[in-house]
Short mmCIF file of the C-alpha atoms (twelve columns), coordinates in Angstrom:
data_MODEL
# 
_entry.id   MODEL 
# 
loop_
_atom_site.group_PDB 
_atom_site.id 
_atom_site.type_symbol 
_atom_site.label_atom_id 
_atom_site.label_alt_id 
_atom_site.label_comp_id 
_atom_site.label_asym_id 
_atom_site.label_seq_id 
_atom_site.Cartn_x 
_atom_site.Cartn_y 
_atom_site.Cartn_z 
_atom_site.pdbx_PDB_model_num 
ATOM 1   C CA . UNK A 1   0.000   0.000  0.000   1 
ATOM 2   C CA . UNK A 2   2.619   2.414  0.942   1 
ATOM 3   C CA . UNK A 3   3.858   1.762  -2.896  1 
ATOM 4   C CA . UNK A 4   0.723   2.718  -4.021  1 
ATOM 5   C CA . UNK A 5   1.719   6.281  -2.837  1 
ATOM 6   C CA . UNK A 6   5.429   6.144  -4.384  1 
ATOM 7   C CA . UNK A 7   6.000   9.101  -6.776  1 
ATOM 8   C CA . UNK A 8   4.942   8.095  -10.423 1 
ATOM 9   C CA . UNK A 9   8.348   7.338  -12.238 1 
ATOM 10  C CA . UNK A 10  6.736   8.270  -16.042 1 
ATOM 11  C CA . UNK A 11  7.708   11.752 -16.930 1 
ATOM 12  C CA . UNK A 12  5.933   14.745 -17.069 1 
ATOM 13  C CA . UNK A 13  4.958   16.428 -20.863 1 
ATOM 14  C CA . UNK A 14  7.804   18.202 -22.318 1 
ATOM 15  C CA . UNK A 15  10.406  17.277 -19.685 1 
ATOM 16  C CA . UNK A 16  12.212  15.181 -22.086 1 
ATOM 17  C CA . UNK A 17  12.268  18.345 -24.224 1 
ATOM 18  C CA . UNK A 18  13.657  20.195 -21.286 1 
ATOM 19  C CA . UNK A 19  16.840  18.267 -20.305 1 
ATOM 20  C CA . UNK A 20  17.559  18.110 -24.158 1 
ATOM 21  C CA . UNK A 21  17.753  21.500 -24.505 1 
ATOM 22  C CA . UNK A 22  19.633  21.645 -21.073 1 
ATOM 23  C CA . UNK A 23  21.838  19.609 -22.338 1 
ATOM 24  C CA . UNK A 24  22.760  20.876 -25.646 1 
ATOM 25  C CA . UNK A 25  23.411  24.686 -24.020 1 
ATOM 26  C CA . UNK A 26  25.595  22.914 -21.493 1 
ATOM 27  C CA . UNK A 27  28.041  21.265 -24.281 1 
ATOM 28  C CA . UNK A 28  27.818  24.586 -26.016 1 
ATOM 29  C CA . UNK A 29  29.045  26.239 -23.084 1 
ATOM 30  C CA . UNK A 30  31.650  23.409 -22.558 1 
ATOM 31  C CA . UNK A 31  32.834  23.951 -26.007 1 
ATOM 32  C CA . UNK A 32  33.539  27.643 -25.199 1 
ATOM 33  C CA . UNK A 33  35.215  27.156 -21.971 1 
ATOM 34  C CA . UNK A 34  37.311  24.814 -23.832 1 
ATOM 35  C CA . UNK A 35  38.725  27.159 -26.854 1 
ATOM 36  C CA . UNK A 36  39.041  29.942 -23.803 1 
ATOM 37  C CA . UNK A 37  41.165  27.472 -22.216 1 
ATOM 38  C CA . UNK A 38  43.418  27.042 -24.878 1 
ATOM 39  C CA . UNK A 39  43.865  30.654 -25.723 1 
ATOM 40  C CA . UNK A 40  44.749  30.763 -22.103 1 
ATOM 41  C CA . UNK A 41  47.596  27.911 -22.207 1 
ATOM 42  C CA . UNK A 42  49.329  29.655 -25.534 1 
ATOM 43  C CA . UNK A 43  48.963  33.276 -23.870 1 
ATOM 44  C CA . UNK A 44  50.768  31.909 -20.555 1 
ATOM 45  C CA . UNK A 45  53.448  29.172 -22.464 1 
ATOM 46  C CA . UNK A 46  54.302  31.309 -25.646 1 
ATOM 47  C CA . UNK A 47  52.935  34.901 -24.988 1 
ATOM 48  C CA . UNK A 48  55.028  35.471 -21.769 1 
ATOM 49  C CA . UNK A 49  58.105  33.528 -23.040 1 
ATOM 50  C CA . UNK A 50  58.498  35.790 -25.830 1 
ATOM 51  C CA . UNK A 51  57.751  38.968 -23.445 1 
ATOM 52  C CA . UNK A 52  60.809  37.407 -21.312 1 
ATOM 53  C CA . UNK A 53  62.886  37.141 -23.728 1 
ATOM 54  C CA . UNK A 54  62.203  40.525 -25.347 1 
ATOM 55  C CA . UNK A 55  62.247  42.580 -22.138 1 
ATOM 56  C CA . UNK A 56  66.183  40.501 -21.404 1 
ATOM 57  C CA . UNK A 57  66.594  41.882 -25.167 1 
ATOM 58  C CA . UNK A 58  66.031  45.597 -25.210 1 
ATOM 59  C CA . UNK A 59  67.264  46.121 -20.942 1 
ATOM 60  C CA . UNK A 60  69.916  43.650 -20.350 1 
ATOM 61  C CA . UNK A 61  71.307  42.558 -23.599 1 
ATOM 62  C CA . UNK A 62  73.356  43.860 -26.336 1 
ATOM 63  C CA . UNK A 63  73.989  42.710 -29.735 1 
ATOM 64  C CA . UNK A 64  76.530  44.396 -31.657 1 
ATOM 65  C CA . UNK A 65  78.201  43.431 -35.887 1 
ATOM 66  C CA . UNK A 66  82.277  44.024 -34.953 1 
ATOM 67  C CA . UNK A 67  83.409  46.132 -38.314 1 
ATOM 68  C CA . UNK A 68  87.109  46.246 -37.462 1 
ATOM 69  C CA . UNK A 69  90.102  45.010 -36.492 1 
ATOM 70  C CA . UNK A 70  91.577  46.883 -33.779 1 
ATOM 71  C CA . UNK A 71  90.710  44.101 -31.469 1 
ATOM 72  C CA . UNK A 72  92.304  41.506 -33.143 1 
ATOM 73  C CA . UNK A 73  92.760  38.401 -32.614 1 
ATOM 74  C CA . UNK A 74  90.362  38.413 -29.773 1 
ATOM 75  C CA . UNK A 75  87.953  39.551 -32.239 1 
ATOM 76  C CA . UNK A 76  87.671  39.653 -35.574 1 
ATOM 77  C CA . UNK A 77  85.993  41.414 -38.219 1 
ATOM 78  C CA . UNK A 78  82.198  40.326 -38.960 1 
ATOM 79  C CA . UNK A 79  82.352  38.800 -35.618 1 
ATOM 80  C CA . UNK A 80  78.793  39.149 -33.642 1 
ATOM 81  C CA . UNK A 81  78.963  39.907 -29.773 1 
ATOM 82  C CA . UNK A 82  76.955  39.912 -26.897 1 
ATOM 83  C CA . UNK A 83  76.343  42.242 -23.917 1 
ATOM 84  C CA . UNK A 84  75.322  42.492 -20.532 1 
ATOM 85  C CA . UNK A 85  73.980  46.625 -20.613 1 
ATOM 86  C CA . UNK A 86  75.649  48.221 -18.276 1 
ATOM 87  C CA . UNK A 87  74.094  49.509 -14.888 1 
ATOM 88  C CA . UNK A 88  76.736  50.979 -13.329 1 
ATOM 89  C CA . UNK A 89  75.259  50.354 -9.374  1 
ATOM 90  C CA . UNK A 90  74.218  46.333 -11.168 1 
ATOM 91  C CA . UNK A 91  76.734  45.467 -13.611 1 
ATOM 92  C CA . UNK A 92  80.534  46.701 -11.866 1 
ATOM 93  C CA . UNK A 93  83.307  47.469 -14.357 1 
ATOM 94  C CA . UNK A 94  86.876  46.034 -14.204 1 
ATOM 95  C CA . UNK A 95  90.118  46.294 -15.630 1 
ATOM 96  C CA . UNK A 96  90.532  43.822 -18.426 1 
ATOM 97  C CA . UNK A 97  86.644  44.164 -19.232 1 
ATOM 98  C CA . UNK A 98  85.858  44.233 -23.140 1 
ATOM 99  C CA . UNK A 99  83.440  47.449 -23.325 1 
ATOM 100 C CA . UNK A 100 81.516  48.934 -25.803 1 
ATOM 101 C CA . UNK A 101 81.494  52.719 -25.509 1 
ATOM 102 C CA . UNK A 102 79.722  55.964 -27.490 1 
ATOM 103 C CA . UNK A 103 82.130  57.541 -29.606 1 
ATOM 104 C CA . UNK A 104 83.645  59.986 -26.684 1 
ATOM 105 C CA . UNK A 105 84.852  62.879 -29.098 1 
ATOM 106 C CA . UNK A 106 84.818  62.050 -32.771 1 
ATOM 107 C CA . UNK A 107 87.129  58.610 -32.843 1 
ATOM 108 C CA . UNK A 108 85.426  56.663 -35.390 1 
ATOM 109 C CA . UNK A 109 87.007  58.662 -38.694 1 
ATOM 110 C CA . UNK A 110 90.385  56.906 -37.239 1 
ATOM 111 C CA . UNK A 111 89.073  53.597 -37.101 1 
ATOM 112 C CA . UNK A 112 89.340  50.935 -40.002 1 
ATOM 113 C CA . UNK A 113 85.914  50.898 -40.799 1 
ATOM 114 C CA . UNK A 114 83.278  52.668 -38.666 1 
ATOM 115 C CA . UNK A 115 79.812  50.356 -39.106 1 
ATOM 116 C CA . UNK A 116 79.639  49.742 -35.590 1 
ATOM 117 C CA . UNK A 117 76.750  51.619 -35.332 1 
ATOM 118 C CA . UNK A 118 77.869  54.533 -36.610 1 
ATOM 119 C CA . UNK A 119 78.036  55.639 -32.740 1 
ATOM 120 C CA . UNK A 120 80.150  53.086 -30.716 1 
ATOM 121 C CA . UNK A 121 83.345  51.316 -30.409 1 
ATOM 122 C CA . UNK A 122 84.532  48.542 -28.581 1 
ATOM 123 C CA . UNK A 123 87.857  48.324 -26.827 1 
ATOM 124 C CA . UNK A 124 89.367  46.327 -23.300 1 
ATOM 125 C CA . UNK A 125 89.508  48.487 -20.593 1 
ATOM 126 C CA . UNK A 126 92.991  49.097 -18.804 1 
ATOM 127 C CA . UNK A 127 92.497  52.235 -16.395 1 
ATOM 128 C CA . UNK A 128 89.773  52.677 -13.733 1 
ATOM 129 C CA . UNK A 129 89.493  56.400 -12.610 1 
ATOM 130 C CA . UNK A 130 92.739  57.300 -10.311 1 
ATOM 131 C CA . UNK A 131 95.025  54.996 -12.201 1 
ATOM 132 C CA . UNK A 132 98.060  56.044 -13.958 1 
ATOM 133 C CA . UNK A 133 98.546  54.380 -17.361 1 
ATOM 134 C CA . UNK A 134 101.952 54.501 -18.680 1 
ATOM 135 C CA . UNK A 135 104.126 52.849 -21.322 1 
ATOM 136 C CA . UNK A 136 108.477 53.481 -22.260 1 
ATOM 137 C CA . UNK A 137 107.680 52.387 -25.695 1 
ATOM 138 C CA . UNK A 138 108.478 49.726 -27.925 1 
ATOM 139 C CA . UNK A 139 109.649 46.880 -26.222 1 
ATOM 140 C CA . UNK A 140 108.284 47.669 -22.533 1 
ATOM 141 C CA . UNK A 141 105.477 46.756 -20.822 1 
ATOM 142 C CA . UNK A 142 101.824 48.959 -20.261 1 
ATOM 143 C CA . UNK A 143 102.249 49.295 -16.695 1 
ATOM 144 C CA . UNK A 144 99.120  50.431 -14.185 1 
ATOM 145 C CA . UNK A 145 99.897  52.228 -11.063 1 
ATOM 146 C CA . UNK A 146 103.563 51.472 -11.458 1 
ATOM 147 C CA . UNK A 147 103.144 47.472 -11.516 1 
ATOM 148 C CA . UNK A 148 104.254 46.102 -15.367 1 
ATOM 149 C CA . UNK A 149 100.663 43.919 -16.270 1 
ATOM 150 C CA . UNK A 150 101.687 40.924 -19.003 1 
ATOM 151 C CA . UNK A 151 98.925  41.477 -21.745 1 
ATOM 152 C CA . UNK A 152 100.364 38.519 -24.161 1 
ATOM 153 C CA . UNK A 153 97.283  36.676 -23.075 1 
ATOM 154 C CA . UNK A 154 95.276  38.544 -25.211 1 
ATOM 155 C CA . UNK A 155 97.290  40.993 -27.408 1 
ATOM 156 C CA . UNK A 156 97.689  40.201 -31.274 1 
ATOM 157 C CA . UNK A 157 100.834 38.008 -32.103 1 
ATOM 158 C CA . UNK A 158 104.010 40.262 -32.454 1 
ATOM 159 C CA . UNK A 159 102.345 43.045 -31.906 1 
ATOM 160 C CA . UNK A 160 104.136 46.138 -28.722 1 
ATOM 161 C CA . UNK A 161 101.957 46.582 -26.298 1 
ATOM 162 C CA . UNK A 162 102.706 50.519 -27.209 1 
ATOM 163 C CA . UNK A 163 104.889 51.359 -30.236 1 
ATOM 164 C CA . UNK A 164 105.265 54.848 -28.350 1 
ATOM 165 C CA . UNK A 165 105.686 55.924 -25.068 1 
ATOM 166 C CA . UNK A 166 102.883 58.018 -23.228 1 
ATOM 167 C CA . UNK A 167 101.569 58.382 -19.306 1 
ATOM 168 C CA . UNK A 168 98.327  59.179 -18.581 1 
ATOM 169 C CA . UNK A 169 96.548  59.663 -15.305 1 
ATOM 170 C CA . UNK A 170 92.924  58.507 -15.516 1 
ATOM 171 C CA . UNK A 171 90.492  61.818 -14.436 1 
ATOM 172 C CA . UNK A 172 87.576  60.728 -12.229 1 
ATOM 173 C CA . UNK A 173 84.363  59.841 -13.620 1 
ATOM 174 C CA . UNK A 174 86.697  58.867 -16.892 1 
ATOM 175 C CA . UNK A 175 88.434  55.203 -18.627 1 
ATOM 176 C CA . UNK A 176 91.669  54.300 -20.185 1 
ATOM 177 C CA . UNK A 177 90.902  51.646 -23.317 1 
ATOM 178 C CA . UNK A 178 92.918  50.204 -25.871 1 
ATOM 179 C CA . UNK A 179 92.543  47.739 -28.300 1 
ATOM 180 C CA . UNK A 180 94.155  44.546 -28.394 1 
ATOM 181 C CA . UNK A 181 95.782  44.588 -31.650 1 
ATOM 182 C CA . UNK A 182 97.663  47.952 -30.830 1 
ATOM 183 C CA . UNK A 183 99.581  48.651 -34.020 1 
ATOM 184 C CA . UNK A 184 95.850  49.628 -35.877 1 
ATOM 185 C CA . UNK A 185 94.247  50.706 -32.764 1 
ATOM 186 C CA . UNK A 186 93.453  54.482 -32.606 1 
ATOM 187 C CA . UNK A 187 92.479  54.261 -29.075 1 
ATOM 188 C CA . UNK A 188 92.937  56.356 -25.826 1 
ATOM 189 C CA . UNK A 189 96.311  56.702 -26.645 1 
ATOM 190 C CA . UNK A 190 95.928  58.501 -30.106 1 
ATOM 191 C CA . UNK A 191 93.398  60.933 -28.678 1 
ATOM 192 C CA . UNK A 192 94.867  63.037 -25.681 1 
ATOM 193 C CA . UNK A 193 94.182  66.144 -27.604 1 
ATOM 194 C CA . UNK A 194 90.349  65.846 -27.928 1 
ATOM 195 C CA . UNK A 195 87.568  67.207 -25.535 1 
ATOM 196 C CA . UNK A 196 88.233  64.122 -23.094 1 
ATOM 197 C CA . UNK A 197 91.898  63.728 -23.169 1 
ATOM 198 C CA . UNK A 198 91.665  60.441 -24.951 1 
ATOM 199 C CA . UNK A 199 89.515  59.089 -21.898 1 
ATOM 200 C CA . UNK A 200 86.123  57.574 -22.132 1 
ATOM 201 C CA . UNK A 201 83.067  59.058 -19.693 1 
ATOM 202 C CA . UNK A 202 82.111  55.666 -17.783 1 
ATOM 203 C CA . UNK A 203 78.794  57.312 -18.960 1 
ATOM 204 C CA . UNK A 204 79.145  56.400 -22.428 1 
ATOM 205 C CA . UNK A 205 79.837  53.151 -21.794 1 
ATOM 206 C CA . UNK A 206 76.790  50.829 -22.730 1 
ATOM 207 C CA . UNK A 207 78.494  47.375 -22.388 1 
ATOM 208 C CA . UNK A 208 80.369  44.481 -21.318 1 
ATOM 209 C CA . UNK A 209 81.087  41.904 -23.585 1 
ATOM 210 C CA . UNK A 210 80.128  38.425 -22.255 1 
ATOM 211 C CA . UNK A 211 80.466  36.186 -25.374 1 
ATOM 212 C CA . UNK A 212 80.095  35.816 -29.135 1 
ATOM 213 C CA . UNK A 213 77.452  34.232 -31.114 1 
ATOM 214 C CA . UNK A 214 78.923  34.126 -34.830 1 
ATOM 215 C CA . UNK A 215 80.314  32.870 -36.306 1 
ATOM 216 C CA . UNK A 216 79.689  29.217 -35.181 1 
ATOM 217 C CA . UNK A 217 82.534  27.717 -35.582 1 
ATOM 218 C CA . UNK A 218 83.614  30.522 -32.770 1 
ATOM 219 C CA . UNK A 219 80.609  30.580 -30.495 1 
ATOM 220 C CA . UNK A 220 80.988  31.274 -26.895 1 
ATOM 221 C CA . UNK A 221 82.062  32.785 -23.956 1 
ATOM 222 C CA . UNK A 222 84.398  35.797 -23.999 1 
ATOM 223 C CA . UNK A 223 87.109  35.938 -21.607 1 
ATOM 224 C CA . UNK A 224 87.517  39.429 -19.671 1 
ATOM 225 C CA . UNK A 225 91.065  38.302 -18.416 1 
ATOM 226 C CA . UNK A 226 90.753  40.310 -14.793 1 
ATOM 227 C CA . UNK A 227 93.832  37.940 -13.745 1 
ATOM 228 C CA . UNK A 228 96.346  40.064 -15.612 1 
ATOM 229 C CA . UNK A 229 95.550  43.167 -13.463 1 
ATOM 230 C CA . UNK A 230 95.635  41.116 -10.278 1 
ATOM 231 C CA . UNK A 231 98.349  42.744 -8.722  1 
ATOM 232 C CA . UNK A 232 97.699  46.182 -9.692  1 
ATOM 233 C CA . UNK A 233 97.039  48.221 -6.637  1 
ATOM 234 C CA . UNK A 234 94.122  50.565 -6.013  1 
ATOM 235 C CA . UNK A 235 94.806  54.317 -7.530  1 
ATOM 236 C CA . UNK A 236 94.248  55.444 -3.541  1 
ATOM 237 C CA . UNK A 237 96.772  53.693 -2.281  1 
ATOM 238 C CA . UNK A 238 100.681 54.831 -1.493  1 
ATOM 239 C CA . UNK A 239 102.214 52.462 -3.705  1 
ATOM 240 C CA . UNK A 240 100.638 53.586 -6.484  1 
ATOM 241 C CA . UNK A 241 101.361 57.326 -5.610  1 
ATOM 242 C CA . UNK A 242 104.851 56.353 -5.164  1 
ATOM 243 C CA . UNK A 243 104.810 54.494 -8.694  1 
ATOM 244 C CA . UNK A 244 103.128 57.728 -10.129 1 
ATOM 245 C CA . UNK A 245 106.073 59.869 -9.147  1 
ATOM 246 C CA . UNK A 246 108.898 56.808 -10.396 1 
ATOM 247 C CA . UNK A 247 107.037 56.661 -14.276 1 
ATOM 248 C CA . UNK A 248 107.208 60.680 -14.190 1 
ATOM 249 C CA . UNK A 249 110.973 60.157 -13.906 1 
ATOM 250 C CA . UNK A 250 110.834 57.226 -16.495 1 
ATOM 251 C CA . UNK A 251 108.850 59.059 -18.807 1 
ATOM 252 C CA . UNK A 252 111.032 62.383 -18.609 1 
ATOM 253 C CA . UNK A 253 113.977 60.350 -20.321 1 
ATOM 254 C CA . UNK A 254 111.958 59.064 -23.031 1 
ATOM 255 C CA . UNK A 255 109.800 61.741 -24.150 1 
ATOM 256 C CA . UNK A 256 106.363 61.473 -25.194 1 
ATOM 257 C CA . UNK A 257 105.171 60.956 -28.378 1 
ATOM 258 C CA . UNK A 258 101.705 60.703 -30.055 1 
# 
């Protein structure tokens, strides 16, 4: 008897209809989250992969076509190389570092070749601000704050590491470069004259190079060689006054020449 009262299973008129139409919007709608879904995953694993790597491009690195070859045979001409931008507070400079600069005062009609840009060139860097950079000539040493550095790690085969004596004492705020292969290198050396006394504002400095990416057969890191400058003392220091004063006696028997 109590069956009797059970709820009748048939179905009402045009419930059928109902949950068919029910069910139809709800695949609809599953077909839309779905396509939203996937617009989602390629936004998140391709859109913001790209944005990564083109924010890295244009704030951290540089990517410069070498014209040149006053930095041979550490690089060569039609060489491409890379660089961490320089932030001065981020990215530290040292002696030894390969930098690309901003033309400080009108260098590039002296270089062999000047499509680096049309604005920069690239050279290692040898003085810090305070440092005295001096050379006797052909034959002797570049020495930095009076201690002889031994460049033949990275200067061009048979090449002086200064054909011509000179002494310069690196103005605050200011670099000494020069380029590896220094017989075709018109670098701080050549320019004493100019607005900047041959020295580079560590302003105009937009780069360190880290490594080079072509050719292939020459792909990879670039080595900054610090070690050679090791020993050099900091400008502040008493030995390097004392060595200032000793290569301004040196440098009064040999002249200077440009």
């Amino acid at each position: 008897m109590v069956a009797d009262h059970g709820v009748d299973p048939s179905p009402l008129p045009g419930v059928d209809e109902q949950r068919s139409g029910v069910s139809g919007n709800g695949d609809g709608a599953r077909g839309k989250d779905s396509r939203g879904s996937l617009r989602h995953d390629i936004l998140v694993w391709c859109g913001i992969p790209i944005l990564v790597v083109l924010l890295v491009r244009i704030l951290l690195i540089g990517c410069y076509v070498i014209p040149s070859g006053s930095m041979l045979d550490t690089i060569r001409p039609g060489d491409k190389i890379a660089t961490v931008k320089t932030m001065t507070h981020l990215v530290p400079l040292h002696r030894g570092d390969i930098i690309v600069f901003k033309d400080p005062a009108d260098w590039l009609p002296a270089e062999d070749g000047n499509a680096f840009g049309d604005e920069y060139l690239i050279k290692r860097l040898i003085g810090m601000p305070g440092d005295v950079v001096a050379c006797a000539g052909a034959g002797h040493p570049v020495t930095v704050n009076g201690v002889a550095i031994d460049e033949s790690a990275y200067l061009r085969d048979g090449v002086d590491p200064s054909a011509f004596p000179f002494r310069v004492e690196v103005t605050e705020g200011h670099l000494f470069v020069m380029g590896d292969n220094r017989a075709n290198s018109a670098d701080s050396r050549y320019h004493q004259d100019d607005s900047e006394h041959g020295l580079v504002p560590v302003s105009d400095v937009v780069g360190v190079a880290i490594g080079r990416y072509w050719p292939f057969d020459r792909v990879g890191a670039m080595a900054d060689h610090r070690d050679v400058f090791a020993d050099v003392p900091d400008a502040s220091t008493d030995t390097a006054a004392g060595a200032s004063m000793n290569e301004s006696a040196d440098m009064s028997d040999t002249g200077k020449e440009r």
